[in-house]
N, C-alpha and C positions, 0 to 999 in steps of 0.2 A: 248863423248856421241854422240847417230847419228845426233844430232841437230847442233852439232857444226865442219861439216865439211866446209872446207874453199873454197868445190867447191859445184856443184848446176848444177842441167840439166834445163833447160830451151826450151819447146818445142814451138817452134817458128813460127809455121806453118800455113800449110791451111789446112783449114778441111771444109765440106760441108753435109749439109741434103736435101734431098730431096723426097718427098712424094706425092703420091695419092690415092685414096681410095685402090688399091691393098693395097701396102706396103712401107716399107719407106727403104730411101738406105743411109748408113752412107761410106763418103769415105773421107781418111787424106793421109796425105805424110808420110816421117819417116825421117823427120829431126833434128838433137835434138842437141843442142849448150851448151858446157860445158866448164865456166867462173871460172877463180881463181885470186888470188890476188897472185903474187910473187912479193915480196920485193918491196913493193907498185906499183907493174903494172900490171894493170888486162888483162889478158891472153884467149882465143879462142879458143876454140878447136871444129870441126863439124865431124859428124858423121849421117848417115842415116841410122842408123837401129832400131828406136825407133817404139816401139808399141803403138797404142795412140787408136786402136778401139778392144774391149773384147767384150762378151757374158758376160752379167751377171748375166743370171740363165742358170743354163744347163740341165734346163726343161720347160722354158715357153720365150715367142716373147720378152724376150728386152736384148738388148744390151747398151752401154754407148761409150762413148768419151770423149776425154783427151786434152787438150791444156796450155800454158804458163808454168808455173812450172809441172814439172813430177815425183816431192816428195811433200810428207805432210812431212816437218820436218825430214828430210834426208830416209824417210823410202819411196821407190817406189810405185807410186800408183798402179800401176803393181800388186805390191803383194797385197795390199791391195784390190783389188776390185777380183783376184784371189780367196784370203783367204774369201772373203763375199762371194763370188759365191759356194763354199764350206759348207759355216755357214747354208746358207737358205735351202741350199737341190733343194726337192723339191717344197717350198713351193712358193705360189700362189696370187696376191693381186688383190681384184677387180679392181682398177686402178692403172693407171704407179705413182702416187706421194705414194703411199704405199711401191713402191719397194725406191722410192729415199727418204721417211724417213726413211725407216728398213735401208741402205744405210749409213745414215748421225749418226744414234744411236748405229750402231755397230761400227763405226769409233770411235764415244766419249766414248764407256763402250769399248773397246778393251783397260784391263788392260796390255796383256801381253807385246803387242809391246810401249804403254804410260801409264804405272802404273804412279801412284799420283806422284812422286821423278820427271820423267822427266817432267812433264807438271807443276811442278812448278819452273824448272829451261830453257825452253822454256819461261816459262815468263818472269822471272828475265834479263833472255840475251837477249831479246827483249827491256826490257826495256833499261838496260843497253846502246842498242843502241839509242834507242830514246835521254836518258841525253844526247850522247856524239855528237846526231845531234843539240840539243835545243845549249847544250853550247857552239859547234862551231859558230853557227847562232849568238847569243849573241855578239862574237868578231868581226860581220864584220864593225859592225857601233857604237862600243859602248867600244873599249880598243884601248890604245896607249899606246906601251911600256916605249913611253918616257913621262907619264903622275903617277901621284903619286898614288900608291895604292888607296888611299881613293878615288879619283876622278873614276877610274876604276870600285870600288866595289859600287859607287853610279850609275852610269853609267846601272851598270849592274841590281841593284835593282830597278832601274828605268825601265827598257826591259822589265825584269821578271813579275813585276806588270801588264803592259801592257799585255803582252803575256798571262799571266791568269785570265786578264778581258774579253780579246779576246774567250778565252775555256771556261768561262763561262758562254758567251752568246749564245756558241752554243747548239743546243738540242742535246740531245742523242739520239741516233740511234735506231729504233726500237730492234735491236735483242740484246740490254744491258736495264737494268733494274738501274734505280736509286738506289735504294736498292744492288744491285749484285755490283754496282762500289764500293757505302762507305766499302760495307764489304771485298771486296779487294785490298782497300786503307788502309783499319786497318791493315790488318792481313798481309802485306808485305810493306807497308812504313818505318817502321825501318827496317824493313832487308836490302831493298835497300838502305838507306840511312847510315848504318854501314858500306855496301860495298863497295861505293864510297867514303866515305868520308875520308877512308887510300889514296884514288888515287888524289886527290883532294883539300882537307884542305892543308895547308902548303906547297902543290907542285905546285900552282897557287894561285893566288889573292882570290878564293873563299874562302868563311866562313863560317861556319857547315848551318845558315839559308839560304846561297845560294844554298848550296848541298842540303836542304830538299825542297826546293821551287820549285827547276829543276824538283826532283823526282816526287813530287807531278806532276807538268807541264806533267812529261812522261807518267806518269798513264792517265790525263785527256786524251791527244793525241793519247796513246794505242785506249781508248776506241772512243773517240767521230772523228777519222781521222785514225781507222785501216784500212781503205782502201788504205792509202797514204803509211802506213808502215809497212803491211805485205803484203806477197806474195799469191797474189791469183792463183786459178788452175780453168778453165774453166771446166766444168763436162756436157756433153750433155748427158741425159739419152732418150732412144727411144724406142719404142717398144709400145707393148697390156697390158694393166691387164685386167683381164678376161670377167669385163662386158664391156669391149671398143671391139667398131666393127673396127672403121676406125685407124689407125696409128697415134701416134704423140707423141711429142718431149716435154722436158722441159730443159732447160738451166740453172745452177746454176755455180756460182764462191764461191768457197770453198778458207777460208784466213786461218786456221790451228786453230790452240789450243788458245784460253787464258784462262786458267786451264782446267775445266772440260766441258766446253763450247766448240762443234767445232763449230765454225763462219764461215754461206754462206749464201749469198744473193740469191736472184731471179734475173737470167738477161733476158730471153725470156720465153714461150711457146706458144706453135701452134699444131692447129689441125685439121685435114683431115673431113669431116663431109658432110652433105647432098647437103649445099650451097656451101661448097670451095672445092672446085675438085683436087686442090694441092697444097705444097707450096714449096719452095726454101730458104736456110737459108746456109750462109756461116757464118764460124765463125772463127778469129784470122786474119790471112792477106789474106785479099782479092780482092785488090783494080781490078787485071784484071778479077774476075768474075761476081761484082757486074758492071764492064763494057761489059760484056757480057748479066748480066741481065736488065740493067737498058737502056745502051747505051752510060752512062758515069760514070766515076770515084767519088767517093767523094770530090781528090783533083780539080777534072775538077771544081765542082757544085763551089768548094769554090770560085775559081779563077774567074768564070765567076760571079759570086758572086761581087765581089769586085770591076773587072773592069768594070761591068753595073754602079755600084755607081760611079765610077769614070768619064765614058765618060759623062753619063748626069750630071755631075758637070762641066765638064771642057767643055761639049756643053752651059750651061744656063749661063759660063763666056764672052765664046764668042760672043754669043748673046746677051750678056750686057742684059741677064733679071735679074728684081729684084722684090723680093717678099721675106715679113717679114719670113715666114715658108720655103723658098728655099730648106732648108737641109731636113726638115719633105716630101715637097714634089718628092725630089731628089728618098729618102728611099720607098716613099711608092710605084712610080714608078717604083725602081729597084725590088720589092720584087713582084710585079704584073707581072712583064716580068720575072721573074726567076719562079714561081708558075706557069705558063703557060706553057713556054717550059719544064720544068720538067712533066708535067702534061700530053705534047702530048709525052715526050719520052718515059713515062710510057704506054700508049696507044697505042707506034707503035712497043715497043722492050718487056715490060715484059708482058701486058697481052696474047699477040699472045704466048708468049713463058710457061706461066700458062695452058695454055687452051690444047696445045699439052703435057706436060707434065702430064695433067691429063688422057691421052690417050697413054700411052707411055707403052709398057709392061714390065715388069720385066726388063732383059737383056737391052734394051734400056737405060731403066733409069739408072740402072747401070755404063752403057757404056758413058752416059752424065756427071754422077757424076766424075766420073777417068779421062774424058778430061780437066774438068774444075778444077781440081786442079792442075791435069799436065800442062794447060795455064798458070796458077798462077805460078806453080813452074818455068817454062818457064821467063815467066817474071823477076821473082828473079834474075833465072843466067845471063842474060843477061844485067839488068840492076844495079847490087845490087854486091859489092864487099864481101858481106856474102856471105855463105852457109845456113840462115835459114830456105829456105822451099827447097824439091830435097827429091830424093830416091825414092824407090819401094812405088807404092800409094793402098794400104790397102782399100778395098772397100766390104762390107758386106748389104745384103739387108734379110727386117726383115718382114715378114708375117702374119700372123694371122692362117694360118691351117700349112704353113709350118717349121714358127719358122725364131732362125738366122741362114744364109746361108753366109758362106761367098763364095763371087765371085772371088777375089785377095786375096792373105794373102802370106806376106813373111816368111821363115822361117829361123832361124839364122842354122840349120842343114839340110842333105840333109835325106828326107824320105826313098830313100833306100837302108839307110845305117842305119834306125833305123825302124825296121818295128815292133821291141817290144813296142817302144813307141804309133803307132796305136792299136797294139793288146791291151795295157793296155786300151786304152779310150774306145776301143768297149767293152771292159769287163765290164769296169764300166760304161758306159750309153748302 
């Protein structure tokens, strides 16, 4: 089934937004890392010719982008966001979250590629994994082979309880319904638990109410920690819908199927408007752009972070000061000198850097977006014994009168030596 292959692209990359009231410019790399397991050693393979920014009408200003996983459940988002660009035609939504739900609901009714049969066997083998992480976890602090069954199997009913006091204190997520879990704990807990328990019963210490206790445990975890155990895909959609003047972006991480449910969160959006003149938005691996934007790293802020709290602790030893609050006043000092200097590096590196970017034309911005991913990818090879981010960098910029333009775009053939495949597209738009 395509859910069950044993490799997995993983796009690993940078990618970067950027906007002002003209238009907004989407630009990525095409690095794309492809992992297997061979006879239990997980394997590498890199490759730079991944696609990660489309058109996704091919009649109105928006496009999309792609990061971390580059399948929903072995099926290329590629084709899928292809075949939507297709579905829609050319139809029109007053704003960009119209196109990103038509987006997320054709993905869930698209029988043909996840008819009912596979989205309930993506469940199952989801789950499956979950038991077989709960019951590893089990064995680190709680089996000794040289201890008597009975002692093992109390051992273990003893974790287990715990473990599903722990998932029952926690809330459920907004995008599961209490209701929607019981009735997919009815309707596949015996299934699962018939499945396991030929692997199981009499082949380890477990007993049919250990096997159903896990199961249940997998289900809670499915739902209340599928951010922890399924695979998300960053989805940047950008663009106009019709009653939008200025440009902008919304961010969603899309985690795949649990049945007829597709599961995505909100992670950003932003928008171009009367008062904000631009804005800049990297997404996936960024650390040398947001030091290009900011003046420093994420890892710099942690580090100087950490070692402020230290020096003024190892300063007020030396000076032999004492005071009952010492550590509350160490903290509150280190957090008042880190808000400061962060506060004037944001005032000498990203607002001067805002303020021209809102003045920057077309071309320009463009030209800014492709250097700054090429510094990141830069970064990479030099300092990074990966290959995740490198290759041809993909750069398209999105209008309002003019539409999506792309600036760069690699091509995995040479045009001309296919000049039927331009005549095709100008036929059909």
């Amino acid at each position: 089934m395509i859910f069950l292959y044993s490799r997995w692209g993983a796009l690993m990359t940078s990618e970067i937004v950027i906007m002002n009231r003209h238009a907004i410019v989407l630009a990525a790399d095409s690095a794309t890392t492809v992992t297997r397991t061979v006879k239990g050693k997980r394997e590498e393979r890199y490759f730079k010719g991944a696609n990660k920014i489309f058109q996704l009408s091919s009649h109105h200003p928006v496009g999309v982008m792609i990061y971390n996983s580059a399948d929903l459940h072995g099926v290329p988002w590629e084709i899928l966001i292809k075949d939507f660009r297709q579905h829609i035609g050319d139809k029109q939504f007053s704003h960009l979250e119209g196109y990103v739900d038509e987006f997320f609901e054709y993905i869930a009714s698209h029988a043909h590629i996840f008819p009912a049969d596979v989205k309930e066997q993506i469940l199952l083998s989801k789950l499956e994994d979950i038991f077989w992480e709960v019951f590893v976890g089990s064995l680190e602090n709680n089996y000794d082979k040289d201890d008597k069954i009975s002692t093992n199997r109390k051992n273990l009913t003893e974790y287990l309880s715990l473990k599903k006091n722990e998932l029952d204190s926690e809330p459920t997520p907004e995008c599961f319904g209490d209701e929607q879990i019981a009735e997919v704990i009815q309707k596949y807990q015996s299934t699962l638990v018939d499945k396991l328990e030929a692997d199981f019963v009499n082949k380890t210490f477990l007993t049919k109410k250990h096997v159903s206790t896990i199961c249940r445990i997998s289900f809670e975890i499915l739902f209340k920690r599928f951010k922890n155990v399924l695979s998300p895909t960053g989805i940047v959609f950008a663009g106009y819908g019709e009653n939008e003047f200025y440009p902008r972006y919304i961010a969603r991480e899309c985690f795949g199927f649990v049945l007829d449910k597709i599961v995505e969160t909100p992670i950003d959006s932003e928008t171009v408007s009367n008062d904000k003149i631009s804005h800049i938005k990297p997404f996936a691996t960024s650390s040398m752009i947001n030091t290009f934007m900011m003046g420093f790293s994420p890892d710099v802020y942690g580090n100087t972070s950490d070692l402020i709290r230290k020096t003024l602790k190892k300063f007020a030893e030396d000076m032999h000061l004492e005071a009952p609050n010492l550590d509350e006043l160490v903290e509150g000092a280190s957090k008042t000198h880190v808000r400061d200097w962060v506060e004037a590096a944001v005032e000498t590196h990203y607002v001067p850097l805002g303020n021209v970017i809102g003045a920057l034309p077309l071309d320009e911005m463009a030209e800014l977006a492709e250097t700054l991913v090429n510094l990141q990818s830069l970064k990479e090879k030099v300092t990074k014994p990966s290959e995740s981010v490198g290759g041809p960098i993909d750069v398209a910029v999105i209008s309002k009168a003019d539409g999506f333009i792309w600036i760069k775009r690699k091509h995995y053939f040479d045009g001309k030596l296919n000049g039927r495949f331009f005549s095709r597209q100008q036929k059909e738009f």
